[in-house]
MDTraj code that builds the backbone (N, CA, C; nanometers):
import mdtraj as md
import numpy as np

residues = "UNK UNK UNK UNK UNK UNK UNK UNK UNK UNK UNK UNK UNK UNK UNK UNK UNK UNK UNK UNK UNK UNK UNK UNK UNK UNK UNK UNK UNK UNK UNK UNK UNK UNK UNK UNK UNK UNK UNK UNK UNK UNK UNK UNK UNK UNK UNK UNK UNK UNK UNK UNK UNK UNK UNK UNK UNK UNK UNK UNK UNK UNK UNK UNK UNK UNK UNK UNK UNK UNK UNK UNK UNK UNK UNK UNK UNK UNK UNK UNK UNK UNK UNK UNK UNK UNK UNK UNK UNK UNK UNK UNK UNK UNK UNK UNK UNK UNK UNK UNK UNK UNK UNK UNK UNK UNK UNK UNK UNK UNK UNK UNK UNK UNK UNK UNK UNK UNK UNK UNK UNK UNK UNK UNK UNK UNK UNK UNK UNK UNK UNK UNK UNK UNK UNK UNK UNK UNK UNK UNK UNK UNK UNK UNK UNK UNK UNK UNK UNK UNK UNK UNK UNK UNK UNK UNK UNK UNK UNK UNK UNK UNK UNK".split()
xyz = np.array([
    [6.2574, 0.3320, -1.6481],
    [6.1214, 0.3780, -1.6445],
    [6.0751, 0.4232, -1.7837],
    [6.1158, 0.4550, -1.8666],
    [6.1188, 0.5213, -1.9478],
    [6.1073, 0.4139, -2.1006],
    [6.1838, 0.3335, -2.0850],
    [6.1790, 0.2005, -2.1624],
    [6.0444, 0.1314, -2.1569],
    [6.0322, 0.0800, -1.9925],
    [5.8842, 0.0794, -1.9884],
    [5.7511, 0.1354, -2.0301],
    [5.7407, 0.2910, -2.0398],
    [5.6645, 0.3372, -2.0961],
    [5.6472, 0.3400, -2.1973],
    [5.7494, 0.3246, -2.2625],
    [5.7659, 0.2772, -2.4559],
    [5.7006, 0.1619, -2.5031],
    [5.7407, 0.0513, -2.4074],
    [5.6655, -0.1084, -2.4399],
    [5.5407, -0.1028, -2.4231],
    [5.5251, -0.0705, -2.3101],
    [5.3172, 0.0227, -2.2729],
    [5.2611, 0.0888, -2.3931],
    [5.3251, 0.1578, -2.4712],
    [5.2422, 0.2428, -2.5599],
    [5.2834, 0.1537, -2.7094],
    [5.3725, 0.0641, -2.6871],
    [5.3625, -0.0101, -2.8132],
    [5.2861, -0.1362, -2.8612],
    [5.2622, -0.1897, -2.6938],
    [5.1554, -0.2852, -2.6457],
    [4.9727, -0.2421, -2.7016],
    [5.0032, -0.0958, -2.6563],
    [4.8566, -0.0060, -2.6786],
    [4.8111, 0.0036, -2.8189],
    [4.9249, 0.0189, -2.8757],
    [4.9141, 0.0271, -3.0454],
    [4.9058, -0.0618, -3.0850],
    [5.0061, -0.2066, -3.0852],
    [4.9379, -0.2960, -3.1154],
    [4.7946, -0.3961, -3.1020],
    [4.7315, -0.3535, -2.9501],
    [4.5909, -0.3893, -2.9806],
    [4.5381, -0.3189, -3.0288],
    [4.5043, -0.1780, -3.0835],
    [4.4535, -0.1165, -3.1141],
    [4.4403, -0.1573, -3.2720],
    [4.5976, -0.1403, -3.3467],
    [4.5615, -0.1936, -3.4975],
    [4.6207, -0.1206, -3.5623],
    [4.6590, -0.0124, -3.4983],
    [4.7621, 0.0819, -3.5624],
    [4.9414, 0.0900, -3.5638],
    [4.9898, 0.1478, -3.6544],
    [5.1209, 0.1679, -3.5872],
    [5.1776, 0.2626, -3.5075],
    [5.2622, 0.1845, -3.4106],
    [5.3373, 0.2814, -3.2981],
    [5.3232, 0.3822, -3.2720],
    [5.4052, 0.4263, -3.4181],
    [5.3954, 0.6350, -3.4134],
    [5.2866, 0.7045, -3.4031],
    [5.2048, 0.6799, -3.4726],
    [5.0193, 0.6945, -3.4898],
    [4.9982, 0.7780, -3.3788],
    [4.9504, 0.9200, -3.3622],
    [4.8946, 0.9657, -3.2536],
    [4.7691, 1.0147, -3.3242],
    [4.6174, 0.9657, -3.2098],
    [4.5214, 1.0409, -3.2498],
    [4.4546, 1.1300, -3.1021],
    [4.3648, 1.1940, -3.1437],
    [4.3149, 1.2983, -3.0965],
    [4.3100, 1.4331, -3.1024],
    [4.3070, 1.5604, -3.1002],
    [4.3145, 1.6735, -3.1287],
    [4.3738, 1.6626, -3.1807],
    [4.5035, 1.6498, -3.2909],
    [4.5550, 1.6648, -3.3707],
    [4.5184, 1.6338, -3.4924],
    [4.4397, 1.5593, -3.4855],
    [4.3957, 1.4662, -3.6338],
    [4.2337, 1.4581, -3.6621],
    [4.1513, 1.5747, -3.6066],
    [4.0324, 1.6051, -3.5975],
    [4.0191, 1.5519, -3.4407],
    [4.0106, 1.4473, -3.4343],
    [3.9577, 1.3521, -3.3296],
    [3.7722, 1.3570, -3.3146],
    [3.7338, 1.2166, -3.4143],
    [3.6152, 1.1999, -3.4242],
    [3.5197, 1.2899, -3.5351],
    [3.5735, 1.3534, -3.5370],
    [3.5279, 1.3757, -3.7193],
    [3.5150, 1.3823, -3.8347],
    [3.5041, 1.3706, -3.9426],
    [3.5321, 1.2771, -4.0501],
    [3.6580, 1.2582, -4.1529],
    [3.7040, 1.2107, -4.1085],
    [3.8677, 1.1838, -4.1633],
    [3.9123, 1.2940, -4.3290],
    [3.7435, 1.2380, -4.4034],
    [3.7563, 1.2577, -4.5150],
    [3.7608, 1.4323, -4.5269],
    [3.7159, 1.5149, -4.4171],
    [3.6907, 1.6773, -4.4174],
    [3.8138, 1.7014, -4.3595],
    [3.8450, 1.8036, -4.4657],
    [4.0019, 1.8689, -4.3456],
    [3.9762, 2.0199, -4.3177],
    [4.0387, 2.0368, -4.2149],
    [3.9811, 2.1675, -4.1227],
    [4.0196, 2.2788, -4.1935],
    [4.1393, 2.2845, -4.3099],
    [4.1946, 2.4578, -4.3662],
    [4.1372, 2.4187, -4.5282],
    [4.1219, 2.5608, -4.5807],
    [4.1016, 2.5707, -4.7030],
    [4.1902, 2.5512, -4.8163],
    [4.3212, 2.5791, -4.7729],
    [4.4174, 2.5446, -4.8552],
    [4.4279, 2.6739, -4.9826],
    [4.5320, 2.5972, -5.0533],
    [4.5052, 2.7477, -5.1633],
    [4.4460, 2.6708, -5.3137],
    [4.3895, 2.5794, -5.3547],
    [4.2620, 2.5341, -5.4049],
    [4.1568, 2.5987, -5.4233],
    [4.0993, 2.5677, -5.5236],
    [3.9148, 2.6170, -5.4731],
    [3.8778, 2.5059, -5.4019],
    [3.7459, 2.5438, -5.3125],
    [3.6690, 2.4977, -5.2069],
    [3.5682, 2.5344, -5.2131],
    [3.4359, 2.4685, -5.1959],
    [3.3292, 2.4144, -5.1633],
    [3.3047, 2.5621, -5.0734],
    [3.3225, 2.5755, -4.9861],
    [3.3016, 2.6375, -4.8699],
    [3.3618, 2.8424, -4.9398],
    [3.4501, 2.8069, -5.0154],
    [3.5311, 2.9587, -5.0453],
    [3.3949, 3.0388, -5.0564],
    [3.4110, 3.1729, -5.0871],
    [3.3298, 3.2391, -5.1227],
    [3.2824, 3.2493, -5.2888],
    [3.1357, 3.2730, -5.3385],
    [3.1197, 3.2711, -5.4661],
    [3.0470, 3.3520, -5.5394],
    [3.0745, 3.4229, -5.6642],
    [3.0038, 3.5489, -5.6929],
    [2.8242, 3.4866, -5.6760],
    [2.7649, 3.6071, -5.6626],
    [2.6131, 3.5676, -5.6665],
    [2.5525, 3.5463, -5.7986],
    [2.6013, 3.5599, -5.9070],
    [2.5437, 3.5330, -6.0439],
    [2.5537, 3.3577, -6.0452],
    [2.6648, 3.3006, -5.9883],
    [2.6853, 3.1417, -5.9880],
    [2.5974, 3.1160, -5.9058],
    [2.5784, 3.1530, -5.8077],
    [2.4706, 3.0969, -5.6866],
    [2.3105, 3.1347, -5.7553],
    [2.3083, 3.2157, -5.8279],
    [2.1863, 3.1788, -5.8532],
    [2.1358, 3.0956, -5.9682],
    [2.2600, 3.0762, -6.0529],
    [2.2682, 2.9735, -6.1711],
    [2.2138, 2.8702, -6.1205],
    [2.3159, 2.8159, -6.0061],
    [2.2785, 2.6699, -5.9755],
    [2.1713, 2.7007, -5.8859],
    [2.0960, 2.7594, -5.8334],
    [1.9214, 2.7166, -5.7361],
    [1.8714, 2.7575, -5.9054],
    [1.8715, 2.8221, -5.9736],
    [1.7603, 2.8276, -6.0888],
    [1.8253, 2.6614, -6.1631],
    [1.9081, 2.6223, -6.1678],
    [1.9492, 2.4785, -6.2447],
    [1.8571, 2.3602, -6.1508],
    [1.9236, 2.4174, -6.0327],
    [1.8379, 2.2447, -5.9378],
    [1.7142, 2.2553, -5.9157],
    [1.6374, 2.4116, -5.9070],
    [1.5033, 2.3631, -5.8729],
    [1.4395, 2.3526, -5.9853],
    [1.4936, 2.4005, -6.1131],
    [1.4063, 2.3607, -6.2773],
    [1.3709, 2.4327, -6.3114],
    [1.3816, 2.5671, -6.2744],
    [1.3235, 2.6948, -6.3063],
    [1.3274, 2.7514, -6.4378],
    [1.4410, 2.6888, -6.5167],
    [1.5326, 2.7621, -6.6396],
    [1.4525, 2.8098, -6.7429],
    [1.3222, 2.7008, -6.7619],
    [1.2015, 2.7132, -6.8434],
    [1.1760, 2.8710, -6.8103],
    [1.0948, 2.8500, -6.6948],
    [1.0227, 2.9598, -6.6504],
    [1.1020, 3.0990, -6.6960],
    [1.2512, 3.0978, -6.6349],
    [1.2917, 3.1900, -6.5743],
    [1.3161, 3.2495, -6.7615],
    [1.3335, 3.1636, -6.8817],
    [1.3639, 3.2099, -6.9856],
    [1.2393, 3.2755, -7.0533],
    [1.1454, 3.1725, -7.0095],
    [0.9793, 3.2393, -7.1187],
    [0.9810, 3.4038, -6.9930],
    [1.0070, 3.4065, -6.8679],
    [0.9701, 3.5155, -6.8428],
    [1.0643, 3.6829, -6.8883],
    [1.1694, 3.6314, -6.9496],
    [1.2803, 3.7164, -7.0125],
    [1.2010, 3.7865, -7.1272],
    [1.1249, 3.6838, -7.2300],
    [1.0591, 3.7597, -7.3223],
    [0.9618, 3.8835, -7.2940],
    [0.9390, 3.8698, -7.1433],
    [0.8234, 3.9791, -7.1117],
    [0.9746, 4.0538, -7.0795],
    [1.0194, 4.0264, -6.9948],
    [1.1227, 4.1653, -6.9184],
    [1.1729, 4.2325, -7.0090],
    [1.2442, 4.1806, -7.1208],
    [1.3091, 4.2516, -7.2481],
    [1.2825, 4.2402, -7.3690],
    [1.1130, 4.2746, -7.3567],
    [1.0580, 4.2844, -7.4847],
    [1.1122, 4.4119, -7.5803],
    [1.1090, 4.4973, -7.5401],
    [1.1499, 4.6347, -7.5892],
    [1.3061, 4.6218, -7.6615],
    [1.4013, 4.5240, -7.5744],
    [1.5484, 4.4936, -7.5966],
    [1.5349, 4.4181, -7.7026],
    [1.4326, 4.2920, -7.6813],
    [1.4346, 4.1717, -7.7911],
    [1.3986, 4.2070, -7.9494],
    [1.2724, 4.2914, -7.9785],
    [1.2136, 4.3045, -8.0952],
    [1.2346, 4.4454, -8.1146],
    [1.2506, 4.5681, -8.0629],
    [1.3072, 4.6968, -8.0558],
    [1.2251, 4.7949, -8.0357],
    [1.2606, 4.8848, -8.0438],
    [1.1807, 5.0108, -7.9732],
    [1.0433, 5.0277, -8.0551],
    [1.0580, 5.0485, -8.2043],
    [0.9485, 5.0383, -8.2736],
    [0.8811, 5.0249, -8.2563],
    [0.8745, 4.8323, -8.2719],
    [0.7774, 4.7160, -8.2438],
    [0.7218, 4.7547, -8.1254],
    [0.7836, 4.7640, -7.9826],
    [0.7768, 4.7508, -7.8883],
    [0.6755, 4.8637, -7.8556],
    [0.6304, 4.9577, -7.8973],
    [0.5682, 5.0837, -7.8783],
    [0.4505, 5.0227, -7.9349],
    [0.4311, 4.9416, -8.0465],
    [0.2838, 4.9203, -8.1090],
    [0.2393, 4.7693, -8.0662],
    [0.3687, 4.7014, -8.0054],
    [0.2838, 4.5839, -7.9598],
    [0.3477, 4.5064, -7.8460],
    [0.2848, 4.4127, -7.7529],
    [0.3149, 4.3965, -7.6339],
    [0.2706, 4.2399, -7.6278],
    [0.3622, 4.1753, -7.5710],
    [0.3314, 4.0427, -7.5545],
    [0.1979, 4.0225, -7.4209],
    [0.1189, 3.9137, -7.4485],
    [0.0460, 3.8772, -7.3562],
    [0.0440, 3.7756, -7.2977],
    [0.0589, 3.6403, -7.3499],
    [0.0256, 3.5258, -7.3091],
    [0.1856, 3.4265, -7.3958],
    [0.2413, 3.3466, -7.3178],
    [0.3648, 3.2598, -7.3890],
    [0.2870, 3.0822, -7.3123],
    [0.2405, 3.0277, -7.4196],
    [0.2195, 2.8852, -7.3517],
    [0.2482, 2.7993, -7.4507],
    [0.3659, 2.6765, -7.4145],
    [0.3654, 2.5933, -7.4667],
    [0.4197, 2.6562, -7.6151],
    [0.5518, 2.7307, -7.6007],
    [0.6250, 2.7998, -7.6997],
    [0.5183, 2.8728, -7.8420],
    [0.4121, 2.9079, -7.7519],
    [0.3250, 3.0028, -7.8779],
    [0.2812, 3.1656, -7.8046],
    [0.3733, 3.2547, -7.8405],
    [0.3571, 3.3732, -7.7944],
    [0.2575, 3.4734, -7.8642],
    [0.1594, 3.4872, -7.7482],
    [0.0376, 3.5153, -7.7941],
    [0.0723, 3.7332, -7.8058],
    [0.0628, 3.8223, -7.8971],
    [0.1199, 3.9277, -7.9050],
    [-0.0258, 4.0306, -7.9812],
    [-0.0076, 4.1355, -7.9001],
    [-0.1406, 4.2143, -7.8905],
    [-0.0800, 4.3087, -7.9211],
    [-0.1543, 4.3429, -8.0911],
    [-0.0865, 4.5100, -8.1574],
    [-0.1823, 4.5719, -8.1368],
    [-0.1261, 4.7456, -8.1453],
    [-0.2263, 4.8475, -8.1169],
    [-0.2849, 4.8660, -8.2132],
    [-0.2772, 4.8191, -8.3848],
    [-0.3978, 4.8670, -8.4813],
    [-0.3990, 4.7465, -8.5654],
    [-0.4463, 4.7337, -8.6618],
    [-0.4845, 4.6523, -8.7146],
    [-0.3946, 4.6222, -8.8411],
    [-0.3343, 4.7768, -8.9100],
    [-0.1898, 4.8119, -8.9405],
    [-0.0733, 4.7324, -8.9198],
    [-0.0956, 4.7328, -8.7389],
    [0.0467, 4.6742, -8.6730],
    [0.0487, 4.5883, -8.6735],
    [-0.1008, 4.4785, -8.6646],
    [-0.1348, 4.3499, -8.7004],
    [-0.0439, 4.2661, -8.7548],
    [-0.0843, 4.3502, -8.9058],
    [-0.0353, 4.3307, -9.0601],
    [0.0667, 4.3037, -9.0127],
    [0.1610, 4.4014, -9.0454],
    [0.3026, 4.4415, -9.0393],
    [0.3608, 4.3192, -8.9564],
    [0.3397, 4.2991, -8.8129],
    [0.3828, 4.2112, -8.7007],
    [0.3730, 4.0819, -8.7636],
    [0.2973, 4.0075, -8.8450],
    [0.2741, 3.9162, -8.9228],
    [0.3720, 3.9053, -9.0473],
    [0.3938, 4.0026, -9.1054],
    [0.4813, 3.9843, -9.2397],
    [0.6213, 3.9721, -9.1688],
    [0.6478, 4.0652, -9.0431],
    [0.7780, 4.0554, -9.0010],
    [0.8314, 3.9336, -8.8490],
    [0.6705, 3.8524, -8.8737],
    [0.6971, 3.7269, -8.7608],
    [0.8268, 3.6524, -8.7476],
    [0.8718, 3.6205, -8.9089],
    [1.0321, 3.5415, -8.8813],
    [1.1233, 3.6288, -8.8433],
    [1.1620, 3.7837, -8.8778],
    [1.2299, 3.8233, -8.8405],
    [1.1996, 3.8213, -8.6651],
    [1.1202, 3.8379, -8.6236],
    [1.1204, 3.8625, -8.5132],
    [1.1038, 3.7323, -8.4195],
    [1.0643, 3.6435, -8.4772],
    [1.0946, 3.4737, -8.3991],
    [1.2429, 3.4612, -8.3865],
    [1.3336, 3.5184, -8.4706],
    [1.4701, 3.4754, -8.4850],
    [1.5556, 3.5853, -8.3767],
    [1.4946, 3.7257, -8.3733],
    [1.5411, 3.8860, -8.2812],
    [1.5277, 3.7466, -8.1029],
    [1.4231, 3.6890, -8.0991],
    [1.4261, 3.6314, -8.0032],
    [1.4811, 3.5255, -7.9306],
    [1.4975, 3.4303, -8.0246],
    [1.5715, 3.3155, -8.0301],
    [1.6904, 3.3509, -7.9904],
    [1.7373, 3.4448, -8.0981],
    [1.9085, 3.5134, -8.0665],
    [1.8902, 3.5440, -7.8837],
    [1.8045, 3.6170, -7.8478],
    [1.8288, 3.6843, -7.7018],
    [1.7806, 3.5988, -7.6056],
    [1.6793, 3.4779, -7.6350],
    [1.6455, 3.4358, -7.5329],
    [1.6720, 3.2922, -7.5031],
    [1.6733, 3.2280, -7.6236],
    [1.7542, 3.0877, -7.7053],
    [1.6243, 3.0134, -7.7640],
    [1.7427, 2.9566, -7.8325],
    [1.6454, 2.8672, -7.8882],
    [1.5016, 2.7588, -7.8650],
    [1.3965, 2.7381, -7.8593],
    [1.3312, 2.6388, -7.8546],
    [1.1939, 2.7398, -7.7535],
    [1.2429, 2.8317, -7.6804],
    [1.1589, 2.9094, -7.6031],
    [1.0061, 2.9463, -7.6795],
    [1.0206, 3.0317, -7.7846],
    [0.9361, 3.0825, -7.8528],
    [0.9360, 3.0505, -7.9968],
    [0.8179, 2.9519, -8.0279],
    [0.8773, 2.8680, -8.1727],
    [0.7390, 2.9091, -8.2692],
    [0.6431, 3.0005, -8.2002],
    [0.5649, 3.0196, -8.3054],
    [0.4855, 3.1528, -8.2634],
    [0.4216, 3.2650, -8.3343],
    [0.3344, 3.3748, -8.3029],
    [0.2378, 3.3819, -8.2995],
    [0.1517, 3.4271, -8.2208],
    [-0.0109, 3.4484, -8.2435],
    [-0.0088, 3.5995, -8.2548],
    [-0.0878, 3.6744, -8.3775],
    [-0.0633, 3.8127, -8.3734],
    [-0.2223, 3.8711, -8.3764],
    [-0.2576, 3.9425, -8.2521],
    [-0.3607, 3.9628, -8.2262],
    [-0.3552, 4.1101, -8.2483],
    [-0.5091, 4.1781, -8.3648],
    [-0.5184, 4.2744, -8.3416],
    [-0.6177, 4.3952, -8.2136],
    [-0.6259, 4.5028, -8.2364],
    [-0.7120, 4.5493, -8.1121],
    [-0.8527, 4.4531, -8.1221],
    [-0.9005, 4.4877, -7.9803],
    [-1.0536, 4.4235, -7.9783],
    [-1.1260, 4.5289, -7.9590],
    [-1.2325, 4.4951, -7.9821],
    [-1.3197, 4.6074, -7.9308],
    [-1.4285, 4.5602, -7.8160],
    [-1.4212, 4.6801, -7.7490],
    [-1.5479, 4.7145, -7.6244],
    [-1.6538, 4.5825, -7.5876],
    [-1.6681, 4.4865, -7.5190],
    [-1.7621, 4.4263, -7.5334],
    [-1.9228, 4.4685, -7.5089],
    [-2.0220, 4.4433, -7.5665],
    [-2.1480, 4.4947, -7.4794],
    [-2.1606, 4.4031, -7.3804],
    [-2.1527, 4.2675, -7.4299],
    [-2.2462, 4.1393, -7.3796],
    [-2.1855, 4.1780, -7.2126],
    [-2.2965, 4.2123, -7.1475],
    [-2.2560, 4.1566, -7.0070],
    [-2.3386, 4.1275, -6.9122],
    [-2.3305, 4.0726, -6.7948],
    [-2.4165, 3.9643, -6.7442],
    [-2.4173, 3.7999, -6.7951],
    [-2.4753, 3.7825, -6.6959],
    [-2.5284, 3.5781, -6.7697],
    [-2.5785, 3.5873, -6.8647],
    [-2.6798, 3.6680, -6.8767],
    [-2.8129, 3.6310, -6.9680],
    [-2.7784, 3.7358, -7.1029],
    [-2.8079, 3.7071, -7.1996],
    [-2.7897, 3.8078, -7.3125],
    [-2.8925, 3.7111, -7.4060],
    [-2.9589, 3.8507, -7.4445],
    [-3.0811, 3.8479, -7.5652],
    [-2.9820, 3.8806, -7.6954],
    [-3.0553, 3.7985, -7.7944],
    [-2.9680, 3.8570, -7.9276],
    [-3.0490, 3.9482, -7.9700],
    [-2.9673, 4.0102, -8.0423],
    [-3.0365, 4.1106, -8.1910],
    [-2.9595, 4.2321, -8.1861],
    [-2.9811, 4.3302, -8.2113],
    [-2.8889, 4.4675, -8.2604],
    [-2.8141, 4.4818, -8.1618],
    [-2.8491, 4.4643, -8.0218],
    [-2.7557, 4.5559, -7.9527],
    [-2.7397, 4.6780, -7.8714],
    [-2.6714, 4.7306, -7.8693],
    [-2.6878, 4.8815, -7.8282],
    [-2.7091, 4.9892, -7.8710],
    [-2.7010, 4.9598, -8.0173],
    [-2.7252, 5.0672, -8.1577],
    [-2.8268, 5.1701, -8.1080],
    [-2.9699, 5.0577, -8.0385],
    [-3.0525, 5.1552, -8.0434],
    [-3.0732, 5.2469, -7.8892],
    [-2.9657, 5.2415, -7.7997],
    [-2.9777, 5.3278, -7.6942],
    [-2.9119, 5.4223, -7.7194],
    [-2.8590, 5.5171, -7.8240],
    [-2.8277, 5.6251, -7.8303],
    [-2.9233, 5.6951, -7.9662],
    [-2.9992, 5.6660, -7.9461],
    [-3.0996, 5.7817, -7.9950],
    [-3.2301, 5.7251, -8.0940],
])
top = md.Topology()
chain = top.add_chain()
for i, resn in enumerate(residues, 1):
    res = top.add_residue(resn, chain, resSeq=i)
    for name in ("N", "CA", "C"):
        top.add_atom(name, md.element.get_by_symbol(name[0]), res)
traj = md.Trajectory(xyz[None], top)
């Protein structure tokens, strides 16, 4: 009986396509993809756990963000990038198309922010990298506008409503 059942299951294997020994089913996934294996092993894996600084590397890498996420560094660590000084008399406003548009508090700081533009294109470059911020616009204070409304008449102004 026993012989028999041997020739039966060797009969089975050979239509099938496999050899003899070959057992499938629960043991060998059964029906799911050969190529995935069920333990982690002691490898790295896909699946292991991963610090969150990598996980957010790669969604800021795949969705393209890197641009963004770098021109917006110059605002977050302005104070870090160009230093406390600077940072007290002038404040970035506008970054488009690597021209950082920068609004001093006097006209002084203007100056100054202008004579010390390379040093401070380079304070940035170092912290934020290269190619981000490749040129300055150094804006001093503005003053008060009158003009307001649609319509505006020319000539003096407001000079003459105070007295």
């Amino acid at each position: 009986m026993a012989h028999a059942a041997l020739e039966a299951a060797k009969a089975k294997a050979k239509a099938r396509g496999g050899p003899p020994g070959l057992r499938t089913g629960r043991l060998t996934g059964g029906g799911q993809n050969p190529r995935r294996r069920r333990w982690s092993g002691p490898g790295a894996d896909a699946r292991d756990p991963q610090p969150l600084g990598r996980l957010a590397s790669r969604l800021v890498a795949d969705s393209g963000w890197a641009e963004r996420l770098s021109s917006a560094r110059v605002f977050g660590q302005w104070a870090l990038l160009v230093g406390e000084n600077v940072a007290e008399h002038a404040q970035p406003v506008s970054l488009k198309d690597g021209e950082l548009t920068v609004q001093a508090s006097s006209t002084a700081w203007a100056m100054q922010l202008r004579t010390l533009q390379r040093q401070l294109l380079a304070k940035i470059a170092k912290g934020v990298g290269n190619g981000v911020v490749k040129r300055m616009r150094i804006q001093g204070p503005t003053a008060p506008s009158w003009r307001k409304g649609p319509r505006h008449v020319p000539g003096r102004g407001p000079r003459d409503t105070y007295g």
